[in-house]
N, CA, C and O atoms as a GROMACS GRO file, in nm:
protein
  488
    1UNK      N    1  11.565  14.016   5.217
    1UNK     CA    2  11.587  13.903   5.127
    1UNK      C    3  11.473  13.893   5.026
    1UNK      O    4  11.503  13.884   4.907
    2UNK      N    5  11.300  13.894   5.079
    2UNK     CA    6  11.250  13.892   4.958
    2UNK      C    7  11.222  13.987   4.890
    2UNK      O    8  11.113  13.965   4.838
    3UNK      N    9  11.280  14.127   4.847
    3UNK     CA   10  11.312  14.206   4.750
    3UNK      C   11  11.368  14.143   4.604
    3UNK      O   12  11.320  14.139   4.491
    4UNK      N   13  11.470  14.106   4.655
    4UNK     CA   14  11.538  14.078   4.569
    4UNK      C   15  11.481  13.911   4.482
    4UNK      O   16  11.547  13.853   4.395
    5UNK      N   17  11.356  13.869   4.532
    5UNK     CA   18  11.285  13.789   4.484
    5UNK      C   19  11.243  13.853   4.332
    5UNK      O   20  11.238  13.778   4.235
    6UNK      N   21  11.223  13.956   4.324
    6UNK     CA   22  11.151  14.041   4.241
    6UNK      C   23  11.248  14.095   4.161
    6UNK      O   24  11.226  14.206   4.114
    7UNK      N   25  11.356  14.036   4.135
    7UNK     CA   26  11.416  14.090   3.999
    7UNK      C   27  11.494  13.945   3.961
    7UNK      O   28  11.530  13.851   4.033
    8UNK      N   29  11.507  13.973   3.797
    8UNK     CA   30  11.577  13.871   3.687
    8UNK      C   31  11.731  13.817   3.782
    8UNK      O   32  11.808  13.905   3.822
    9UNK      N   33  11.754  13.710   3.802
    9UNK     CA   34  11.885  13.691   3.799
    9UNK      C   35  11.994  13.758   3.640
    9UNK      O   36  11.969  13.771   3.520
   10UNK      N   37  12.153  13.794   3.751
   10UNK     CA   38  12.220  13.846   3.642
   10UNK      C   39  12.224  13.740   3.516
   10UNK      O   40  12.233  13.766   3.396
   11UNK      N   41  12.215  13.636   3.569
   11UNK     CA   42  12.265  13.507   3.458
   11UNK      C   43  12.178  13.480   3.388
   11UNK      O   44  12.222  13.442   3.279
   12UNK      N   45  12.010  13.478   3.396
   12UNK     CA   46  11.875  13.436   3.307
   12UNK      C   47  11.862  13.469   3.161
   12UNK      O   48  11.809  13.410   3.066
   13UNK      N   49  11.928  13.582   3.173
   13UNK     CA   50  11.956  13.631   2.954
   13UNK      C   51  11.769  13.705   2.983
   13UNK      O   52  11.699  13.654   2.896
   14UNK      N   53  11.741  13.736   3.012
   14UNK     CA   54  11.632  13.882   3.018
   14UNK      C   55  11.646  13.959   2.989
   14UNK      O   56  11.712  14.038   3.057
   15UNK      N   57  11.598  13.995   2.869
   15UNK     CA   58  11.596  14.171   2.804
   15UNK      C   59  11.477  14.219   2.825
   15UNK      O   60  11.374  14.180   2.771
   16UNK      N   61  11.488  14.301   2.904
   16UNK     CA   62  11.388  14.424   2.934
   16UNK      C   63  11.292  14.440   2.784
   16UNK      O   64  11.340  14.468   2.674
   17UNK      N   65  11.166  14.418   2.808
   17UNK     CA   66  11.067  14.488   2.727
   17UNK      C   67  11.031  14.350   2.605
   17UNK      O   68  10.966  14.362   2.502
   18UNK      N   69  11.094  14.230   2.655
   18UNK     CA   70  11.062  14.109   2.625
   18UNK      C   71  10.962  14.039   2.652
   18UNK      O   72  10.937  14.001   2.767
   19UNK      N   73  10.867  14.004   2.516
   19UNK     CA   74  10.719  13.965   2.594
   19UNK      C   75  10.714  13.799   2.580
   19UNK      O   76  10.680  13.724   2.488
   20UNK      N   77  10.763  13.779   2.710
   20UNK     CA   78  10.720  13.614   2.737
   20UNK      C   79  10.596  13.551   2.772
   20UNK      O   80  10.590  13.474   2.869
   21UNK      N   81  10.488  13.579   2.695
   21UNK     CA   82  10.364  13.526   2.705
   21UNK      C   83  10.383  13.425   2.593
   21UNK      O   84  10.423  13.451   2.479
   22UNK      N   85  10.339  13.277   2.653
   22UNK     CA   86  10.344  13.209   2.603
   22UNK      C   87  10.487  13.127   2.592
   22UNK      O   88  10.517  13.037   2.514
   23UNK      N   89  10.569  13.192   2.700
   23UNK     CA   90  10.688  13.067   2.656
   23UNK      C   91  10.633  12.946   2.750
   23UNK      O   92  10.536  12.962   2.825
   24UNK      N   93  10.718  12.798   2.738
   24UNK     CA   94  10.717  12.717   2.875
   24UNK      C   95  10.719  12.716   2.975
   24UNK      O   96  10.647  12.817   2.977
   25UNK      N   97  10.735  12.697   3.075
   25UNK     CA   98  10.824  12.726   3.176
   25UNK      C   99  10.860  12.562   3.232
   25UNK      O  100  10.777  12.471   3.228
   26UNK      N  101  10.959  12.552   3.268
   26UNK     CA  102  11.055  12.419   3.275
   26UNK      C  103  11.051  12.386   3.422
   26UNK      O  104  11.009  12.500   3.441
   27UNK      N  105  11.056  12.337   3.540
   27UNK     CA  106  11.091  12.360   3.671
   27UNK      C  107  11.177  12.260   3.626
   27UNK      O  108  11.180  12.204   3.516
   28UNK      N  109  11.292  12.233   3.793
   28UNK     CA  110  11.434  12.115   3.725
   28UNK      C  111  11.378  12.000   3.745
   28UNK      O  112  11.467  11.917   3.760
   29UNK      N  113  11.252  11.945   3.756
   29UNK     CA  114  11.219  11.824   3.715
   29UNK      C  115  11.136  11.788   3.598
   29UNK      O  116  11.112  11.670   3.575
   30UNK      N  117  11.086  11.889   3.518
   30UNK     CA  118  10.978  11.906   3.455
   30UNK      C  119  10.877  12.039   3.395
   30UNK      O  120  10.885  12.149   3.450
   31UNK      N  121  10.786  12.018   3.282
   31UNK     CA  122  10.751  12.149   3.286
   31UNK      C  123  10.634  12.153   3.342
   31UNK      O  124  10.581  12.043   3.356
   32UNK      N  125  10.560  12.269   3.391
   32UNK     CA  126  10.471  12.287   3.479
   32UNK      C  127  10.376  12.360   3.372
   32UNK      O  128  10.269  12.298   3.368
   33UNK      N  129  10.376  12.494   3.263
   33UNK     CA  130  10.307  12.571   3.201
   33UNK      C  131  10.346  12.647   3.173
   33UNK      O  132  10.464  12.678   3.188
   34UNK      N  133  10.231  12.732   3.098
   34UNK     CA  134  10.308  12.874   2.988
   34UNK      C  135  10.314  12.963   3.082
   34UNK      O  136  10.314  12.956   3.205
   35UNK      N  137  10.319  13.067   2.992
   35UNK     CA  138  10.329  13.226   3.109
   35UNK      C  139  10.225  13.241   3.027
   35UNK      O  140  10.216  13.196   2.912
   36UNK      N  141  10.096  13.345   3.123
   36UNK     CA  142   9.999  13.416   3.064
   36UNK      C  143  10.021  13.532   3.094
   36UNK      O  144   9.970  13.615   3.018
   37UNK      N  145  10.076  13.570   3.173
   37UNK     CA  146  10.106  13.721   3.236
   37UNK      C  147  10.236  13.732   3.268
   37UNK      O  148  10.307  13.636   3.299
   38UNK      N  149  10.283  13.876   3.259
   38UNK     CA  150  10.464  13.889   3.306
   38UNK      C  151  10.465  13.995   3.317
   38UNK      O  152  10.394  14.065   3.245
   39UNK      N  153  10.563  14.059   3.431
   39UNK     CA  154  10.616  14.186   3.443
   39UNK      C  155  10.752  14.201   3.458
   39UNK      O  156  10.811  14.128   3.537
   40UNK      N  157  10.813  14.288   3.391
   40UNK     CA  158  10.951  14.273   3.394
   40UNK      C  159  11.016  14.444   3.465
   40UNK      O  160  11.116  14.513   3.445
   41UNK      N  161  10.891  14.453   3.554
   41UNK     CA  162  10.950  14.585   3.619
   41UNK      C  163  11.073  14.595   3.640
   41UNK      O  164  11.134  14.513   3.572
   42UNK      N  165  11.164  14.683   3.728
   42UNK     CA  166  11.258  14.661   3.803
   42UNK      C  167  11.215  14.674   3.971
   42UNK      O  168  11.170  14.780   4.013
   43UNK      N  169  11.231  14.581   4.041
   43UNK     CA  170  11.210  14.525   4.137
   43UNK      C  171  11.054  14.470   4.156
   43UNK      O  172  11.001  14.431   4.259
   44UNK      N  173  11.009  14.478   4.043
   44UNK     CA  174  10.835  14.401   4.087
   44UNK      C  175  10.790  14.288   3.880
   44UNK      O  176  10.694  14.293   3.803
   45UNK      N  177  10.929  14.204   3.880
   45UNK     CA  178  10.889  14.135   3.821
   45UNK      C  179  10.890  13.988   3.836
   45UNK      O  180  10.985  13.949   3.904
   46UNK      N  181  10.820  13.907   3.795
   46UNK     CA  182  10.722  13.854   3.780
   46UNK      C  183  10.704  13.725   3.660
   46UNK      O  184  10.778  13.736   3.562
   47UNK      N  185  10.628  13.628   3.664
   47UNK     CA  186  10.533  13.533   3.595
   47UNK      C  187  10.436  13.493   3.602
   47UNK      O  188  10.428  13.418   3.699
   48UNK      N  189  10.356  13.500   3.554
   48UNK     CA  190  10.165  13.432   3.580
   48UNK      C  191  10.195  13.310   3.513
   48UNK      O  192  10.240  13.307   3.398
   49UNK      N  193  10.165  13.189   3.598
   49UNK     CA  194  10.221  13.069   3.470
   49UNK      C  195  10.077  12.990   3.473
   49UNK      O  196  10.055  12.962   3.591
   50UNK      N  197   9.988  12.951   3.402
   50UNK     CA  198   9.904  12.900   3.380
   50UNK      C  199   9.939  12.737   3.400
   50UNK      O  200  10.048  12.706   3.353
   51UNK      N  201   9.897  12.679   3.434
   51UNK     CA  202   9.949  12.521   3.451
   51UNK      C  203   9.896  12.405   3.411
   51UNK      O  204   9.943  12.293   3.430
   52UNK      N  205   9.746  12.448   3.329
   52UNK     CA  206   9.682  12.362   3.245
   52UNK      C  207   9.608  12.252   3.372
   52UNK      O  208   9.561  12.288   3.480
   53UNK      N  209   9.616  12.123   3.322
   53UNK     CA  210   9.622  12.011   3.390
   53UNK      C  211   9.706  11.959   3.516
   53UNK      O  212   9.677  11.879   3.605
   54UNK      N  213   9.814  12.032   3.493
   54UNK     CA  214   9.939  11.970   3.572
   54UNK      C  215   9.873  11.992   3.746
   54UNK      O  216   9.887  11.901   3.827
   55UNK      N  217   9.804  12.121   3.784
   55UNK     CA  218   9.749  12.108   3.919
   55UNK      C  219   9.607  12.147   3.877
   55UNK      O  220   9.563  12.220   3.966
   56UNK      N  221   9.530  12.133   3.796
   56UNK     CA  222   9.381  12.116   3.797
   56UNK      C  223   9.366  12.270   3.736
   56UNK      O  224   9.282  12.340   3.793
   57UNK      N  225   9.444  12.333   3.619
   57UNK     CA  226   9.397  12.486   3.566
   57UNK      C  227   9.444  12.554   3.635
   57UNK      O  228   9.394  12.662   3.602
   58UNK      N  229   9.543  12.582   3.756
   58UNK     CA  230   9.556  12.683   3.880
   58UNK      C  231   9.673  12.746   3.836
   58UNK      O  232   9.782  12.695   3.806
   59UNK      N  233   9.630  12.883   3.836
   59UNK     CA  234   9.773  12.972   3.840
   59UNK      C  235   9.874  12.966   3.954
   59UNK      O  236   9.844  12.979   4.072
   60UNK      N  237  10.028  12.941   3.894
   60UNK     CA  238  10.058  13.000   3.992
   60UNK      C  239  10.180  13.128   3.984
   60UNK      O  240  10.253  13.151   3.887
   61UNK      N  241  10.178  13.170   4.059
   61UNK     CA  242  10.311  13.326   4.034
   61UNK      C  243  10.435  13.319   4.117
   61UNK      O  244  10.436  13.310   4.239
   62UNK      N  245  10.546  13.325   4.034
   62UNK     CA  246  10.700  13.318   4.021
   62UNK      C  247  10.744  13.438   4.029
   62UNK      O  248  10.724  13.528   3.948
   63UNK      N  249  10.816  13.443   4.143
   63UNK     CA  250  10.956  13.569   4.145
   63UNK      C  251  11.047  13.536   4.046
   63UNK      O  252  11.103  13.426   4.037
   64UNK      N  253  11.069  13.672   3.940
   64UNK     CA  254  11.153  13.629   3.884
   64UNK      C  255  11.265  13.603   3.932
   64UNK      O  256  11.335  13.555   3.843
   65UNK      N  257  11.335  13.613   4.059
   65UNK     CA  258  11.469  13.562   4.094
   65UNK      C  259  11.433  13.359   4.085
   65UNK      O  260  11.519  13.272   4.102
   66UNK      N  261  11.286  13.335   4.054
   66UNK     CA  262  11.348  13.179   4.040
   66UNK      C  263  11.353  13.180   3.878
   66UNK      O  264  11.359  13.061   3.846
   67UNK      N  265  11.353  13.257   3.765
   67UNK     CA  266  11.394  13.212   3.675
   67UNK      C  267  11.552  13.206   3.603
   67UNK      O  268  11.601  13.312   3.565
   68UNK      N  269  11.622  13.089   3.587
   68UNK     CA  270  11.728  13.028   3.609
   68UNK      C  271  11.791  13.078   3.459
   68UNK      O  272  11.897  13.139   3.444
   69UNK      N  273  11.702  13.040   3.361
   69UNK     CA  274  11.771  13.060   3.224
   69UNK      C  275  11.661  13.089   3.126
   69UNK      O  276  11.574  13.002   3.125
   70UNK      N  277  11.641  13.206   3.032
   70UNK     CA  278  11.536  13.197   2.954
   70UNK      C  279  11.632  13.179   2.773
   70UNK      O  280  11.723  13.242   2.720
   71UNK      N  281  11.560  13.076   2.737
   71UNK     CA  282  11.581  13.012   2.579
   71UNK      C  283  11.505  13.087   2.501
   71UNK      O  284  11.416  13.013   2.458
   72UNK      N  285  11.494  13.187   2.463
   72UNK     CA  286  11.405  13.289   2.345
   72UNK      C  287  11.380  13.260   2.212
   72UNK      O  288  11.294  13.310   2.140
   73UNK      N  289  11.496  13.141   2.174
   73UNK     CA  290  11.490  13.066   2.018
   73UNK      C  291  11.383  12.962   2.079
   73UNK      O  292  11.268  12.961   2.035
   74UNK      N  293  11.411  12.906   2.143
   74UNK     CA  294  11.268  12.786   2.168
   74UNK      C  295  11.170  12.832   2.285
   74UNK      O  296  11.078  12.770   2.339
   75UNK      N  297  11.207  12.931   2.303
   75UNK     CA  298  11.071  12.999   2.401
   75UNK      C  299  11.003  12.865   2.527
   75UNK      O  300  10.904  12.796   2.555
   76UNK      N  301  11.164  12.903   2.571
   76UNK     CA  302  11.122  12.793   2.703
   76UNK      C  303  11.207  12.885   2.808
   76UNK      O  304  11.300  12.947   2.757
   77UNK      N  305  11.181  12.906   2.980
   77UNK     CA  306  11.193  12.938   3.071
   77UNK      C  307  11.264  12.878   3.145
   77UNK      O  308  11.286  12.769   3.091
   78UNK      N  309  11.305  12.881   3.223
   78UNK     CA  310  11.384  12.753   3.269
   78UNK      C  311  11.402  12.775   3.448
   78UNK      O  312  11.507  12.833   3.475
   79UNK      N  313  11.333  12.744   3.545
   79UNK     CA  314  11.324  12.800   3.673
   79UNK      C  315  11.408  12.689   3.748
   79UNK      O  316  11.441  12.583   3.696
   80UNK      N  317  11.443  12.734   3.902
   80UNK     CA  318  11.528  12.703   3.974
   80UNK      C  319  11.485  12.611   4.093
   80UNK      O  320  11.549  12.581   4.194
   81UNK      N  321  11.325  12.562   4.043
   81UNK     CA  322  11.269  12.525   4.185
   81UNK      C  323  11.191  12.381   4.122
   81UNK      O  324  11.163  12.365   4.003
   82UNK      N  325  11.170  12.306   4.207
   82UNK     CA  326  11.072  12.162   4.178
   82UNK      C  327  10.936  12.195   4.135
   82UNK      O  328  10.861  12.276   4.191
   83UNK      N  329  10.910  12.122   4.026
   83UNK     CA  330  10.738  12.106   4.049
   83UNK      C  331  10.656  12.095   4.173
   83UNK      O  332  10.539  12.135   4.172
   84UNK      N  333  10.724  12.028   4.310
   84UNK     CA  334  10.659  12.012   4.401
   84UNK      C  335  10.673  12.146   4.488
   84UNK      O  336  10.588  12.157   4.577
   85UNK      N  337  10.770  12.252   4.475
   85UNK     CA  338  10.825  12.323   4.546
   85UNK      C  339  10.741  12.416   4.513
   85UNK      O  340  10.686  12.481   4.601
   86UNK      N  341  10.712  12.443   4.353
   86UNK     CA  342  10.613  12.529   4.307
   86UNK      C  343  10.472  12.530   4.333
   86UNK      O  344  10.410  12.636   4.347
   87UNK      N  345  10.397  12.370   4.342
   87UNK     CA  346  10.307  12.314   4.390
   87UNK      C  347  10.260  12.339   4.512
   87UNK      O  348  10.142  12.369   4.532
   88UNK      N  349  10.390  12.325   4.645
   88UNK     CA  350  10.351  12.390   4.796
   88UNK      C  351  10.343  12.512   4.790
   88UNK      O  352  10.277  12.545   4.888
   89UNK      N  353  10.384  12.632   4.711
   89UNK     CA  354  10.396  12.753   4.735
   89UNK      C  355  10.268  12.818   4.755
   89UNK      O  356  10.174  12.795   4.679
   90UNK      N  357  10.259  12.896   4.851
   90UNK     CA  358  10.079  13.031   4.908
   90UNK      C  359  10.049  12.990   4.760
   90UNK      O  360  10.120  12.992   4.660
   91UNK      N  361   9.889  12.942   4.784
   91UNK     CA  362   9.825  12.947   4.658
   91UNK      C  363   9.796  13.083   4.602
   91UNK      O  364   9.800  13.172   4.686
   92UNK      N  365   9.771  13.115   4.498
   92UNK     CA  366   9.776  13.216   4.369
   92UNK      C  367   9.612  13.268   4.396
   92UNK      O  368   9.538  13.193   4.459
   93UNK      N  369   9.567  13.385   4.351
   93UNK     CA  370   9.454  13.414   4.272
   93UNK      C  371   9.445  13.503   4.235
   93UNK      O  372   9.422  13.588   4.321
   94UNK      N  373   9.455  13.549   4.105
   94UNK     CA  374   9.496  13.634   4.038
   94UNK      C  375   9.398  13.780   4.071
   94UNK      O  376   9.454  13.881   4.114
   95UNK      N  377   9.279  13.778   4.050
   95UNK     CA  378   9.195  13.904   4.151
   95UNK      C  379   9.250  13.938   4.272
   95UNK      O  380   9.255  14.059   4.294
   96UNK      N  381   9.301  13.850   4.369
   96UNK     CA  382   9.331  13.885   4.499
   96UNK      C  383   9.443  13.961   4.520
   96UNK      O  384   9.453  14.070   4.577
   97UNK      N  385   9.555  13.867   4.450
   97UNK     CA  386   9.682  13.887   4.458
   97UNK      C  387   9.797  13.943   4.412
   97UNK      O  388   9.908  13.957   4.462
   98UNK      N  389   9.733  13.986   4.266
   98UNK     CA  390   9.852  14.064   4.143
   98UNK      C  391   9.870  14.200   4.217
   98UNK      O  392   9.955  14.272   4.164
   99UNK      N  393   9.822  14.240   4.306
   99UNK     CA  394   9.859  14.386   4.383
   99UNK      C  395   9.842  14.376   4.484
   99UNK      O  396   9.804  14.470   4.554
  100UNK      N  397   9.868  14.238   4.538
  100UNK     CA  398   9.865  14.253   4.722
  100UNK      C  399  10.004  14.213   4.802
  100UNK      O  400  10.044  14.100   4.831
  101UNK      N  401  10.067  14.344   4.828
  101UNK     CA  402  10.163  14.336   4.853
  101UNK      C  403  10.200  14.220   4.996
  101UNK      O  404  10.298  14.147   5.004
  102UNK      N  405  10.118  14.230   5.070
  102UNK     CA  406  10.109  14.078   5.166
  102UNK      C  407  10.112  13.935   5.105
  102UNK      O  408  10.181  13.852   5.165
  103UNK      N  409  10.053  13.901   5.007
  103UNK     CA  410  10.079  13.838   4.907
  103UNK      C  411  10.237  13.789   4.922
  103UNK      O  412  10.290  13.685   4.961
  104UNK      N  413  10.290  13.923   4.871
  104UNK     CA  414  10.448  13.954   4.752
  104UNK      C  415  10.474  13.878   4.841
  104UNK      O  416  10.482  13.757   4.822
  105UNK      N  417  10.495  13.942   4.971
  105UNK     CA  418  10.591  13.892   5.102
  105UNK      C  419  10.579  13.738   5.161
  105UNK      O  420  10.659  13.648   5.188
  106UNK      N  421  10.467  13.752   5.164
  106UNK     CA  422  10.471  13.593   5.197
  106UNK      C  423  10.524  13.479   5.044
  106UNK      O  424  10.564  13.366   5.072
  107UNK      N  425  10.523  13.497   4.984
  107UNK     CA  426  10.528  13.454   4.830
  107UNK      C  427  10.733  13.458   4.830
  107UNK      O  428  10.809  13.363   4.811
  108UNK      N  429  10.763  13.577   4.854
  108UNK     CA  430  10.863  13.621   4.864
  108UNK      C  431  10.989  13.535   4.947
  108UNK      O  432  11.098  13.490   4.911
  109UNK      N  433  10.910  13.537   5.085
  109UNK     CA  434  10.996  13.456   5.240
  109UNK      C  435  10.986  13.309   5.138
  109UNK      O  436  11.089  13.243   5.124
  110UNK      N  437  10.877  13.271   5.079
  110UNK     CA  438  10.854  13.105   5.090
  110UNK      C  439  10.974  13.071   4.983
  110UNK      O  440  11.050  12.975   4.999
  111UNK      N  441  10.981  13.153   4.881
  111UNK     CA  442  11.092  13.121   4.770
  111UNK      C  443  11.239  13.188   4.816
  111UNK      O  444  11.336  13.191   4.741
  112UNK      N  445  11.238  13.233   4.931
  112UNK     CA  446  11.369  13.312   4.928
  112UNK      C  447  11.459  13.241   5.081
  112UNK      O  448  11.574  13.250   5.123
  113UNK      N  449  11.337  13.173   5.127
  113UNK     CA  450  11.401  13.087   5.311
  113UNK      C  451  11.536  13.048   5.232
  113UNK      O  452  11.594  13.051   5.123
  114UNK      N  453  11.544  13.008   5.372
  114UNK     CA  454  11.705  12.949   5.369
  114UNK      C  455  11.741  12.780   5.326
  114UNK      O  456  11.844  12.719   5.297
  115UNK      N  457  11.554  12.734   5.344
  115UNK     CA  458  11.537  12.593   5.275
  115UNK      C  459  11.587  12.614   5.127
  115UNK      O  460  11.555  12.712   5.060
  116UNK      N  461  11.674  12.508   5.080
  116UNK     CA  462  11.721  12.443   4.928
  116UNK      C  463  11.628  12.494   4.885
  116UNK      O  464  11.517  12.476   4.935
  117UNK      N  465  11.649  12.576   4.775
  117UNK     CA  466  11.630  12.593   4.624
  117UNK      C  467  11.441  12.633   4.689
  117UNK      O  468  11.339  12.615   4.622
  118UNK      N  469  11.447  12.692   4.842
  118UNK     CA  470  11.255  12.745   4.875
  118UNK      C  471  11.243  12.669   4.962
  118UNK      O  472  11.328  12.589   5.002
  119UNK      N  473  11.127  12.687   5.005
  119UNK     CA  474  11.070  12.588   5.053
  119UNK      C  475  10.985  12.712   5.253
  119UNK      O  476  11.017  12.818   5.308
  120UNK      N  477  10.890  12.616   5.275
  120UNK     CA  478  10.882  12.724   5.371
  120UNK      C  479  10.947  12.741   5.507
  120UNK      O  480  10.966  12.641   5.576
  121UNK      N  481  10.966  12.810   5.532
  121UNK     CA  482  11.064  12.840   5.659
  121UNK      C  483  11.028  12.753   5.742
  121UNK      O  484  10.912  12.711   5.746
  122UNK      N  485  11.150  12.702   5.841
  122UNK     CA  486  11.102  12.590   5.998
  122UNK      C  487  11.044  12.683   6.076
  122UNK      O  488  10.999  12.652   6.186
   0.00000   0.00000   0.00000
């Protein structure tokens, strides 16, 4: 199951080789921050979303299977999960984690459980 964390939903409108640095990103209550980083591998992509203020400057990183819909005329993102949902998720650090595949997995299970729209497993 969390494989498939790591690629675009069919429905998001993602074109390969599209550089979303700097769009929004929306969660369904709100927006959380830009993207500073993205990979749009096939099976190892990705968002670095910078979050400003919203949790004190802290990155955090998105499977792209939670991005829901991307708007490319207004360069907004549009993800599938709560601000709070994004908020509980394994904290981020970008030295540690952009290549730690233990990371992926745990990152992976927490957005992919069988809890609504994430959340971490009972």
């Amino acid at each position: 199951m969390t494989e498939n964390m790591w690629a675009f939903q069919p429905t998001a409108g993602h074109l390969g080789g599209t550089d979303l640095t700097g769009y929004t990103v929306r969660a369904s209550d709100g927006t959380i921050g830009k993207v500073d980083k993205h990979s749009d591998g096939v099976g190892d992509a990705f968002l670095v979303v910078d979050t400003g203020v919203w949790i004190f400057g802290k990155e955090v990183l998105l499977p792209a299977r939670t991005v829901h819909r991307i708007d490319a005329q207004e360069r907004v993102i549009f993800v599938d999960r709560t601000k709070e949902q994004i908020k509980n998720a394994p904290e981020f650090h970008r030295d540690q984690h952009l290549g730690n595949g233990g990371y992926r997995e745990e990152l992976g299970t927490y957005y992919g459980s069988g809890a609504p729209f994430g959340g971490r497993p009972a």
